[in-house]
C-alpha positions in Angstrom: 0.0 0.0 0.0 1.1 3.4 -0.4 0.3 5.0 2.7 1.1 3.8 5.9 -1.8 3.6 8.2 -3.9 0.6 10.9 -5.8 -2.1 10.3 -6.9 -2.9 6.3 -9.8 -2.6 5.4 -11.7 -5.1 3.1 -14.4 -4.1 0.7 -16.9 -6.3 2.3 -16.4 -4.0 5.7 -16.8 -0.8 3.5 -19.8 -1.6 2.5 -21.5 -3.2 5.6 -24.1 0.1 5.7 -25.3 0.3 9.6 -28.7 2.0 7.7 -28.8 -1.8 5.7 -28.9 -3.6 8.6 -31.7 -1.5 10.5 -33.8 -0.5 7.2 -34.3 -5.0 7.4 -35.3 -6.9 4.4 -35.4 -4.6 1.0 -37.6 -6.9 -1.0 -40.7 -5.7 0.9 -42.2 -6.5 4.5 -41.7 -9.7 6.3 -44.7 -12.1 5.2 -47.0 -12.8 7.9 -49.4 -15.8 7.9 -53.0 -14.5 5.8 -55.3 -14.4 8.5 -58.7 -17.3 8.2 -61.0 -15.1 6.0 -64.9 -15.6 7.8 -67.6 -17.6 6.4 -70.2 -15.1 7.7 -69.2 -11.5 6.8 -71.6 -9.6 8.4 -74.2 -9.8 11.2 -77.2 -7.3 12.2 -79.5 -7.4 15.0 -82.6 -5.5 14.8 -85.3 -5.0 17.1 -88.8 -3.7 16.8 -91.5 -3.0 19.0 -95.6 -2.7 19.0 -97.2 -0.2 21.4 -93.9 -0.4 23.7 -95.4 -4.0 24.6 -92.7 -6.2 25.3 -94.0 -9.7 24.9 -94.4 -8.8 21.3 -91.1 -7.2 20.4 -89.7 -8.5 17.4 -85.9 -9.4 17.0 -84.3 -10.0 13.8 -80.9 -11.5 12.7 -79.8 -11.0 9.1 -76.5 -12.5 8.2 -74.0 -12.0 5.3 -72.1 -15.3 3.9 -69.2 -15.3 1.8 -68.2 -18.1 -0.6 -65.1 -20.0 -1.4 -64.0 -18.0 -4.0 -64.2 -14.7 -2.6 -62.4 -16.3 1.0 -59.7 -17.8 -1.6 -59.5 -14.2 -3.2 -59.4 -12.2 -0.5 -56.7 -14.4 1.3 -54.3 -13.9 -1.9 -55.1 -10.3 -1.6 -54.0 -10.3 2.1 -50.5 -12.3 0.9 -50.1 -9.9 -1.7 -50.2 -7.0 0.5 -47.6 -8.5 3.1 -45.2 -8.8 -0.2 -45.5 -5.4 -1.3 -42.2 -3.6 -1.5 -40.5 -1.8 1.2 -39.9 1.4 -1.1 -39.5 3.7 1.2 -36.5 2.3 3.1 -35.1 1.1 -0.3 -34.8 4.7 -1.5 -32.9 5.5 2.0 -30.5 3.0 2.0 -30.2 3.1 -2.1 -28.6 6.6 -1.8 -25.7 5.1 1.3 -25.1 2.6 -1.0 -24.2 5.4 -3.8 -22.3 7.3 -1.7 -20.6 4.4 -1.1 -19.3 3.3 -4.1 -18.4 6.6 -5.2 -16.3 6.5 -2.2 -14.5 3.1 -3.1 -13.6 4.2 -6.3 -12.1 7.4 -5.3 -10.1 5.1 -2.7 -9.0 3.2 -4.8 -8.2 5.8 -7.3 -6.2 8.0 -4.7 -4.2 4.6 -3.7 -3.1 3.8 -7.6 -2.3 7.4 -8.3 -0.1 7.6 -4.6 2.1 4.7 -5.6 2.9 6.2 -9.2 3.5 9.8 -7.8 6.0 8.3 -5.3 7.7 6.7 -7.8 7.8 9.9 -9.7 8.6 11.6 -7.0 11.9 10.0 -6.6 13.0 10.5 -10.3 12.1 14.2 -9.8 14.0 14.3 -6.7 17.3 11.9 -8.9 17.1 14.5 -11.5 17.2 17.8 -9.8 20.1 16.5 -7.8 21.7 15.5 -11.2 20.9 19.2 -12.8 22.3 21.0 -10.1 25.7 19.3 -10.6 25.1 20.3 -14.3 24.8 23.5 -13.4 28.7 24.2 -13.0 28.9 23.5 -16.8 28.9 26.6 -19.6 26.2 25.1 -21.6 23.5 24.3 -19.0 19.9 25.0 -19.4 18.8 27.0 -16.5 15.0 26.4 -17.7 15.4 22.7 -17.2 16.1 22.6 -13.3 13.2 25.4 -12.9 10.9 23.5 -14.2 12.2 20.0 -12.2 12.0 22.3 -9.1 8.3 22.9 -9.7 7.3 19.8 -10.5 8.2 19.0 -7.4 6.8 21.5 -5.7 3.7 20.3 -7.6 3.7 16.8 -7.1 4.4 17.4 -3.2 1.1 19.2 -3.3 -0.9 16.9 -5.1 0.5 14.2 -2.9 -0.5 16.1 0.2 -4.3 16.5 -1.3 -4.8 13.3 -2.0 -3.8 12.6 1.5 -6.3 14.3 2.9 -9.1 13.6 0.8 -7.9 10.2 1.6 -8.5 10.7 5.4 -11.8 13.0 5.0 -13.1 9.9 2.8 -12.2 7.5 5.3 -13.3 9.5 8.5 -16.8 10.4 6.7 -17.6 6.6 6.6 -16.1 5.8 9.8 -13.3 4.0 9.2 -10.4 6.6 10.2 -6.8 5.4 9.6 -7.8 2.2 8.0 -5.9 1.3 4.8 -8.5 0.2 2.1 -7.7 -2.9 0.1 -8.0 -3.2 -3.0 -7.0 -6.5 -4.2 -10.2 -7.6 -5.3 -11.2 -5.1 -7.5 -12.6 -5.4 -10.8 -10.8 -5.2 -13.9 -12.1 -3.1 -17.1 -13.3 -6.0 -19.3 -15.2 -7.7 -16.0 -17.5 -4.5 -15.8 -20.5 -5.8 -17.7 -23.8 -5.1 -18.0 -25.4 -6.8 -15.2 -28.5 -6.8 -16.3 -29.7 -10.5 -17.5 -30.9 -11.5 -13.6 -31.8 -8.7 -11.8 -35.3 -7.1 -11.6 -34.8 -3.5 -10.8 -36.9 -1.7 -7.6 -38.9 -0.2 -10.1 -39.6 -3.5 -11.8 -40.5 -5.0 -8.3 -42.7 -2.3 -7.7 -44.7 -2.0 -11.1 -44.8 -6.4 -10.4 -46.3 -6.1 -6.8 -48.7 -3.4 -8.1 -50.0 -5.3 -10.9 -50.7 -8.1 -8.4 -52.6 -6.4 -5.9 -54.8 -5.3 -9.4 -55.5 -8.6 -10.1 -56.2 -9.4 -6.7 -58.6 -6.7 -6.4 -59.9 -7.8 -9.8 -61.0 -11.8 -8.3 -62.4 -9.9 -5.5 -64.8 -8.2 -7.8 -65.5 -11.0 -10.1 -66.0 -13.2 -6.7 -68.3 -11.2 -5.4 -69.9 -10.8 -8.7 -70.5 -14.5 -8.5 -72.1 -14.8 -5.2 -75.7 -15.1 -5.6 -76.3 -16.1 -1.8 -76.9 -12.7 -0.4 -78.4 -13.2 3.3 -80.1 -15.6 5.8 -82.6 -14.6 8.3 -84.1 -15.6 11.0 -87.0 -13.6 12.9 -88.6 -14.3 15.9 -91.8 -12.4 17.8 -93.8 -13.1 20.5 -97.5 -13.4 20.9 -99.4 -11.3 23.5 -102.7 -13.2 23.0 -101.0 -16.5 23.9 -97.5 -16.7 25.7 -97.2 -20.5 24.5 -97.5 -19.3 20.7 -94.5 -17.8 19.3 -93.4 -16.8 15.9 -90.5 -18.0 14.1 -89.3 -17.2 10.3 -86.2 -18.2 8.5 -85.7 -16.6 5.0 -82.5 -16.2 2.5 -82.2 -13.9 -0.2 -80.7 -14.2 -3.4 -79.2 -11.2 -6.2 -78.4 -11.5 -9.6 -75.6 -9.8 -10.8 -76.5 -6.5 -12.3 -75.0 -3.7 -10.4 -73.5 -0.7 -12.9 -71.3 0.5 -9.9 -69.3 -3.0 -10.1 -69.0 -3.3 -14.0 -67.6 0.4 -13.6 -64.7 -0.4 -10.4 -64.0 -3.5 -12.6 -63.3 -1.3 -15.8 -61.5 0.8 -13.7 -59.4 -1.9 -12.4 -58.5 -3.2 -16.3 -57.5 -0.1 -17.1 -55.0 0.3 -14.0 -53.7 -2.8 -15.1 -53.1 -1.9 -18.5 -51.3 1.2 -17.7 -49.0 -0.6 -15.1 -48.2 -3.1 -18.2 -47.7 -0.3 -21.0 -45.3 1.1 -17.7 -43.3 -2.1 -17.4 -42.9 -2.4 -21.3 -41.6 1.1 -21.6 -39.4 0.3 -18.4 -37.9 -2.4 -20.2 -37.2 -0.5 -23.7 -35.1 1.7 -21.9 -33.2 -0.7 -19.9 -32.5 -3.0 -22.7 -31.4 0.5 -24.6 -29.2 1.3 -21.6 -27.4 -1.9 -21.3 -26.8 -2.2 -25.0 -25.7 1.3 -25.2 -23.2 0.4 -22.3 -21.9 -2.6 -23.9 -20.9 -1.4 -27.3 -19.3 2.2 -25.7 -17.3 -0.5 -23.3 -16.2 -2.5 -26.1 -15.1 0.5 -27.8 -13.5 1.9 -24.5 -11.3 -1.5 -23.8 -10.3 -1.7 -27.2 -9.2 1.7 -27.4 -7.5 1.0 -23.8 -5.6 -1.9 -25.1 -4.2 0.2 -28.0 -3.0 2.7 -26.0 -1.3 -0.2 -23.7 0.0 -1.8 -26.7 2.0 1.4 -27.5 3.2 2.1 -24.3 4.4 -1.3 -24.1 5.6 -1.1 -27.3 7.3 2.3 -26.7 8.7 1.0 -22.7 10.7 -2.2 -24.6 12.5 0.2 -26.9 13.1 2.7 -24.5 14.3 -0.3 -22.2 16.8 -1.3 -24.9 18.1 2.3 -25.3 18.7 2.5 -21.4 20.9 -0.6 -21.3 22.7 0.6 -24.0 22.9 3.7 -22.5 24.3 2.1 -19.0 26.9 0.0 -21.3 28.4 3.5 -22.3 31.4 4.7 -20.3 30.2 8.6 -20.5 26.6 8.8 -20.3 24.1 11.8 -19.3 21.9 10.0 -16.4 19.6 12.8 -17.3 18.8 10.4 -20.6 17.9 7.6 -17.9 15.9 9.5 -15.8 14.0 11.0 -18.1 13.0 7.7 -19.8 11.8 6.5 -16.2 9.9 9.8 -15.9 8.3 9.0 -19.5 6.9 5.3 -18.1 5.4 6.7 -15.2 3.7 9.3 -16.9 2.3 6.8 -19.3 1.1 4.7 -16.4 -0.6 7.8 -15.1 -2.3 8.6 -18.4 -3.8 4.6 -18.3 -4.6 5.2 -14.6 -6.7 8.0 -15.7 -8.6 6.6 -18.9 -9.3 3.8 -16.1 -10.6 5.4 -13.4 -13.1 7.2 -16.1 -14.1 4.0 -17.2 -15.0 3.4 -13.6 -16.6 6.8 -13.3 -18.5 5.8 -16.6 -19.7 2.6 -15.2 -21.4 3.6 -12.1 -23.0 6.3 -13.8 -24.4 4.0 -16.0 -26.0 1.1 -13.0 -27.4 4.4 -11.0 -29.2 5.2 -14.9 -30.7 1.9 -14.9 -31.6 1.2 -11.4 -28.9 -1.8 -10.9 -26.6 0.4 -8.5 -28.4 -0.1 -5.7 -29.2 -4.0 -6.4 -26.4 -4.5 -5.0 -25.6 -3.4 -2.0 -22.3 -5.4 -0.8 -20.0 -3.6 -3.3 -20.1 -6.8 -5.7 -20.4 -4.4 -9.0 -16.5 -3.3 -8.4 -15.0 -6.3 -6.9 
């Protein structure tokens, strides 16, 4: 590691979010068991009296039955409800779990570029050294060891902001003077789309909402079907005689003709047919996002690996000129130092286009709702 601090510090730890672990399950509520739906609905008790004589009041008990379909509907409806998203503590956690991988990746970023400014730092420091004894000769080139000097003076200052950002980074997520490890993280060509097995919040959401619509929906065509509407049984005594009472049972029957449930059931079809036109259009855009993201990666690792390839290319022949160079009796070290400088600024250039990559990458999971999927830090490790 470049810097020298406690403890490391494993991705896994970074992204163990305290708001995670209290916000519980993501995928909705905790299913409880759908409660026994009642045979009898409704009861009502009536009384009436005649003259305020009370051996003949009159008492009346009207019940409401259900039916096996409608107890069968309603208790999917209840299950559906207990599985409904937990939206609310999604969207809380879903912006620590952005915050966190921004942070990673500027870890990790700080930590790559540290290691190449120290080595640069010491060819800086190699060649100054070597320009000031230069600097006795007639022919010297004041310019040159100006410019070494600020470059230094540069670098030092770079290095000294990085350091901190390093520490405010570290300090904001808690884990002050821990040294982040890195030794799992993700390559360029492993940073693909994601997208083949993974339903989106939003996907979840437009699901569980199209359920409880079709729940609601056998509800209404259950209750459509029942054509048992009430039994009752009336009693009422007899003044004349107080061994004759009078005892009726009746039911009551409905066919189904009511305008106010043809209307909620139309209204119902056409919730469910926005909800589908919503998923379809959610899923045009996410298979344009991930097919935009795979050809502009393709492009961007191919392009990588020609820039490589000429580095590399560039760094063999420059190697052979340096041994050649150290074969020499009289050589100008300034020749090696400066072909030293040259590797490490091409490392720093490939560091960059990287770390945009990287950038790129995020930006493109928080588009299409995949970020937060995965909340463990599994999309850069």
């Amino acid at each position: 590691m470049s810097y020298t601090y406690g403890q490391g510090l494993a991705a896994e730890e970074f992204f163990n979010q305290p708001l995670l672990a209290a916000a519980g399950t993501l995928g909705g509520n905790p299913a409880g068991t759908a409660p026994r739906m009642p045979w009898i609905e409704r009861y009502e008790i009536r009384t009436e009296t005649r003259d305020f004589e009370p051996t003949r009041q009159e008492f009346t008990l009207r019940t409401r039955l259900s039916t096996p379909g409608l107890r069968r509907a309603q208790t999917q409806y209840y299950q559906r409800l207990n599985e409904l998203p937990d939206t609310e503590s999604f969207r809380v956690t879903c912006r620590e779990t952005e915050d966190r991988y921004a942070g990673w990746l500027e870890l990790y970023r700080i930590d790559e570029l540290n290691g190449l400014l120290n080595d640069l730092e010491v060819v800086l420091t190699d060649k100054q050294t070597v320009l000031l004894r230069l600097a006795q000769t007639l022919d010297f080139e004041w310019r040159e060891l100006i410019d070494a000097r600020t470059e230094l003076t540069d670098l030092t200052i770079r290095r000294s902001e990085l350091r901190r950002k390093r520490e405010l980074l570290l300090e904001r997520f808690g884990f002050s003077g821990r040294t982040p490890s890195f030794d799992d993280f993700r390559e360029p060509d492993e940073l693909t789309s994601g997208r083949e097995s993974i339903a989106t919040a939003d996907e979840r959401e437009i699901e569980a909402e199209l359920a409880l619509v079709a729940g609601e929906l056998a509800i209404e065509e259950a209750e459509r079907k029942r054509y048992f509407r009430y039994a009752q049984a009336r009693y009422q005594g007899d003044d004349r005689d107080p061994f004759r009472e009078e005892f009726a049972l009746s039911v009551g029957f409905q066919l189904p003709n009511s305008g106010g449930q043809k209307i909620k059931q139309r209204e119902l079809e056409l919730d469910r047919l926005e909800l589908e036109r919503e998923r379809e259009l959610n899923r045009l855009v996410s298979d344009r996002l991930q097919t935009g993201w795979n050809d502009y990666l393709r492009q961007e690792l191919q392009l990588i690996q020609e820039q490589n390839d000429a580095y590399a290319t560039e760094a063999e022949e420059l190697a052979t000129i340096s041994a050649n160079l150290s074969a020499a009796l009289s050589v100008n070290p300034l020749l090696l130092l400066r072909i030293r400088e040259r590797n490490l600024r091409n490392r720093q250039r490939l560091l960059d286009r990287r770390a945009d990559l990287y950038d790129d990458y995020l930006d493109y999971l928080e588009d299409a709702a995949l970020l937060c999927e995965r909340p463990d830090g599994s999309w850069l490790r």
